[in-house]
N, C-alpha and C positions, 0 to 999 in steps of 0.2 A: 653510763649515760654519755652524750653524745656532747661536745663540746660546742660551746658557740662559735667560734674561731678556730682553725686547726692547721698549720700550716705543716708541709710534709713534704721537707727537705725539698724546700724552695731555693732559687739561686734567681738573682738578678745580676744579668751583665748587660751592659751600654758598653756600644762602637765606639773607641777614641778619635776623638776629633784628631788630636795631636800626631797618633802613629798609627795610620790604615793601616787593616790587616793583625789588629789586638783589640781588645778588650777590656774595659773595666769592671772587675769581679764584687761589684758593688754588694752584694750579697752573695753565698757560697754555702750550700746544701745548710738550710737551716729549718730547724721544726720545733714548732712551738703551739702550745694550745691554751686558750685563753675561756675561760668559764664565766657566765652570767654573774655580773656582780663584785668580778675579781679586779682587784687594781695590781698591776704589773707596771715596775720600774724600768728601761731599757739603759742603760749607762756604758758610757764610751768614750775615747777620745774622737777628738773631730777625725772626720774620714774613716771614721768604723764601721759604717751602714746603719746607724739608727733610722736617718731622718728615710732611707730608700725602704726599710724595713716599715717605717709606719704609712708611707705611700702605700707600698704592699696589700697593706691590712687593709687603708682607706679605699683603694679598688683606683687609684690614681695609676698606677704602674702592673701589667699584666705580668707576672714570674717570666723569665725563661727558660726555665727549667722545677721540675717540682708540682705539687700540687698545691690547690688553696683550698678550704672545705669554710662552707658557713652552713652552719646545724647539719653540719653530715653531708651536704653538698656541693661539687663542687663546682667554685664560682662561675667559672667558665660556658658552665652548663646552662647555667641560670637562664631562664628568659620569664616574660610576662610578668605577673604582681612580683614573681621568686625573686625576679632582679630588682624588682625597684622596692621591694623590700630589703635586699640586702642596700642596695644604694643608700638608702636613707636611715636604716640603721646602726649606719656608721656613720660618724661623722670627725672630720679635722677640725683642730684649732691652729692655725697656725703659730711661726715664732713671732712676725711681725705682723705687730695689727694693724699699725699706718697702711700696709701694703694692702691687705686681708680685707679693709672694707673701703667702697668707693666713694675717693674724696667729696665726689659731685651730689652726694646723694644723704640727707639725714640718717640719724640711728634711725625713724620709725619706716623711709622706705628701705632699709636695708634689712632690717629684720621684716618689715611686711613679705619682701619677696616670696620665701621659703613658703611663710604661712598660705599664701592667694593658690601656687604654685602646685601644693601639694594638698589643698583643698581643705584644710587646718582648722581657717575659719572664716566664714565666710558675711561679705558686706564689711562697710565701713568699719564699724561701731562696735562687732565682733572682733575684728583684725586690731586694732588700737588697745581693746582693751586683752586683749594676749597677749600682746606687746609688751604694756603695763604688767601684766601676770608676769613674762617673764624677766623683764627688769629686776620687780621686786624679787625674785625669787635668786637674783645672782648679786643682790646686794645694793644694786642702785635704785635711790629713793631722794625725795621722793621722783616716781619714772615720770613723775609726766614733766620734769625741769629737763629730761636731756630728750624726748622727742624729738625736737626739730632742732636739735646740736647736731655739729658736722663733724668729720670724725677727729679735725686738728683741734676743734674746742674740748677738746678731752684730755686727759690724761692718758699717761698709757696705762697704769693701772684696770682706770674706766674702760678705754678700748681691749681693755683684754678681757672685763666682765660684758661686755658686748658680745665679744667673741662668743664666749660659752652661752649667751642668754640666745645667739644664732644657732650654737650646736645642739642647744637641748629643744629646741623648737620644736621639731619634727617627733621628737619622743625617742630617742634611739636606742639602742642596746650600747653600745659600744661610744666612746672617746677616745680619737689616739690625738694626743698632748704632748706636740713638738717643741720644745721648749718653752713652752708658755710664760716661765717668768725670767727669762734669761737679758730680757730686754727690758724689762720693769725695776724700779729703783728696789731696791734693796729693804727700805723699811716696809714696801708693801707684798714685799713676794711672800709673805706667812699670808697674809690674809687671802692672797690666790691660791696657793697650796690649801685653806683650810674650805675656802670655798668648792673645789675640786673634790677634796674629801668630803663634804658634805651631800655634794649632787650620787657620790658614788654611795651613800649610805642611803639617804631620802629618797632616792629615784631607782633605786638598783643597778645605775651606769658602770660600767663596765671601763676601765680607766689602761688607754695604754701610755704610759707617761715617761717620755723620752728626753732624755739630758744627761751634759757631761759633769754634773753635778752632784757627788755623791751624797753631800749633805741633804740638798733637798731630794734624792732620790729615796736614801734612810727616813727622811720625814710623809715623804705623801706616801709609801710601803709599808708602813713599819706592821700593817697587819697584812700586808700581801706577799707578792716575790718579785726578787731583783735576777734580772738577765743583764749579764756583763759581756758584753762584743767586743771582738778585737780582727779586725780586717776582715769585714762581713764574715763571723761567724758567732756563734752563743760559744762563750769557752766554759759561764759557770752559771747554775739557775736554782734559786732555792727562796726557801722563804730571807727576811733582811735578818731577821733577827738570827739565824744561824749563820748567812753567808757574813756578818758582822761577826759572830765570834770566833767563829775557825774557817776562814775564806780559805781555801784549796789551792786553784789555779793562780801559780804566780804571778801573774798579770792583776788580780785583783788583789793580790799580796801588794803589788809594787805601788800600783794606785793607790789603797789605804796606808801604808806606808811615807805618803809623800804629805798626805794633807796633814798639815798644822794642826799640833794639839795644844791648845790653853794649858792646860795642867801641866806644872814643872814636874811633877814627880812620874808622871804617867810619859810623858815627854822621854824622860831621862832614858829609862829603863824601855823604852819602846826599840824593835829591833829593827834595822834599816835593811833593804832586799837593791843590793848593790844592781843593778842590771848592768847585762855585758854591752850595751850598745843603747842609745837614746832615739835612734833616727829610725821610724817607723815604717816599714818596709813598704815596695809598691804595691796597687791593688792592680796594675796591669800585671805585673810579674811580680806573684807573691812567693814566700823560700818554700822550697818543696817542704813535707812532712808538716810539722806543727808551724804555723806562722810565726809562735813566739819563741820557736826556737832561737833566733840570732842572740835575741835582747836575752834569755833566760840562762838564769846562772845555774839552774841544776839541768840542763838541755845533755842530753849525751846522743851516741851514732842514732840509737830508733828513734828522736823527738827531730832528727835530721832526714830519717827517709820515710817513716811513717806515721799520717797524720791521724790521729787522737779521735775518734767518735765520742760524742757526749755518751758518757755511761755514769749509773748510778752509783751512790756513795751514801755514805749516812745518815748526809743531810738534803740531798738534792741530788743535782746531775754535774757534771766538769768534763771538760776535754782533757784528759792532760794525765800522758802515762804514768807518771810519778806522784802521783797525788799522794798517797797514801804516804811515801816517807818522806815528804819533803815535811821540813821542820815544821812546828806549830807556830802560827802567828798569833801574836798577845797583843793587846788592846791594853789591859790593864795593870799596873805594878801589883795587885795585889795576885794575876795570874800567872804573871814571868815566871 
């Protein structure tokens, strides 16, 4: 069957301002495909190519190299309804929603836009009451109290269920979900993760959901799959629930690794993955062969001259020559 999404070893590079005459390898032959209905984690340290990666999808950034396919087509190609069907069945949420929606203008005409625009629904009295539909539908009630609020009389919370009562307007296949709670207080970012998971089971949306946050990436996935980047590239891709107990690729080793664990006993007995270096290499001059050669304590001559293709494994896919004997990683004192 034919994926909704299909990327096929795409690479985005942007001119450096800084030193004409190079390049920023913002993304670097990357392929990935995304099915109707599938919630997908992206997780990275900052400057990994998430946020260019979900631009990608969203049709905001053309590849420079690579192909894009939506249902088997590729985007580029698209013209007439084909394109403005893809257009609108994707849709961004961004990280900030102060920025995302304009100051000058209430929640009901910033959500009406899309509605009038795309012909959704039509006259007064229709448009308002969609409005209301999708208010309630992302949680704010009762909706007709934040109509004519403006987007600083909110919360950020609020403005981030704005945000998504704007992306599911149009009906779309697709969400790609750029940090969405990374700016939101802490006691509400479950109730945005659950609301996300909700739109993705009720509605069939299609969730691509991007952060350096492993926790919440485990929490909105836990029934999907986690893709791990590391200097635009996918290094490991598999469901969470496996890349959680036997993560592969050292980089995702070194990341699970570092976060804090509550449990003294699980703590204790947890194995630390010393890296050889902490300073993240450049994207205009990234190291020949694997990127994470520099930092990787099991790196030998070929993870120095020859770079690593995502190939399958037991539980997924991984970049990374040595997968198979580099040690096992434990999570648990009862698995040490």
């Amino acid at each position: 069957m034919t994926s909704l999404l299909t990327l096929d070893h795409v690479s985005m590079h942007f001119p450096n301002k800084e030193e004409k005459g190079t390049t920023i390898k913002a993304l670097s032959n990357v392929s990935l495909a995304i099915e109707p209905g599938e919630m997908i984690a992206v997780v990275g340290e900052s400057g990994c190519g998430k946020t260019t990666l979900g631009k990608v999808i969203a049709g905001l950034h053309q590849p420079t190299a690579g192909t894009y396919y939506y249902k088997g087509e590729d985007v580029r190609q698209l013209s007439g309804q084909k394109k403005k069907a893809y257009r609108t069945n994707i849709q961004l949420v961004q990280q900030d929603s102060y920025a995302a929606l304009n100051p000058a203008k209430t929640i009901q005409q910033s959500l009406a836009a899309p509605l009038v625009r795309h012909n959704v629904a039509k006259g007064g009295r229709k448009v308002r009451a969609k409005i209301v539909e999708l208010l309630e539908t992302v949680g704010l009630k009762p909706a007709e109290q934040f109509l004519t609020k403006f987007p600083h009389q909110l919360s950020g919370g609020q403005r981030q269920r704005v945000l998504m009562a704007r992306a599911i307007s149009l009906d779309p296949e697709v969400i790609v979900a750029d940090e969405p709670v990374s700016m939101v207080d802490v006691s509400l970012r479950l109730a945005i993760l659950d609301l996300m998971t909700k739109l993705n089971q009720t509605l069939n949306i299609a969730f691509i959901y991007i952060t350096h946050d492993l926790a919440t990436a485990r929490f909105i996935a836990q029934r999907g799959r986690l893709a791990v980047m590391y200097l635009g590239r996918v290094v490991e891709l598999s469901s969470v629930g496996e890349l959680m107990k036997n993560p592969q690729h050292p980089y995702l080793q070194a990341l699970l690794t570092a976060v804090p664990i509550p449990d003294p006993k699980i703590s204790k007995v947890k194995r630390e993955l010393p890296l050889k270096g902490l300073e993240v290499p450049s994207l205009v001059n990234p190291p020949s062969g694997c990127a994470f050669h520099p930092r990787c304590p099991f790196a030998d001559e070929r993870c120095q001259q020859e770079h690593p293709e995502l190939r399958e494994v037991e539980h997924g896919v991984v970049a990374c020559h040595h997968a198979e004997r580099i040690p096992k990683w434990r999570l648990t004192a009862s698995s040490n």
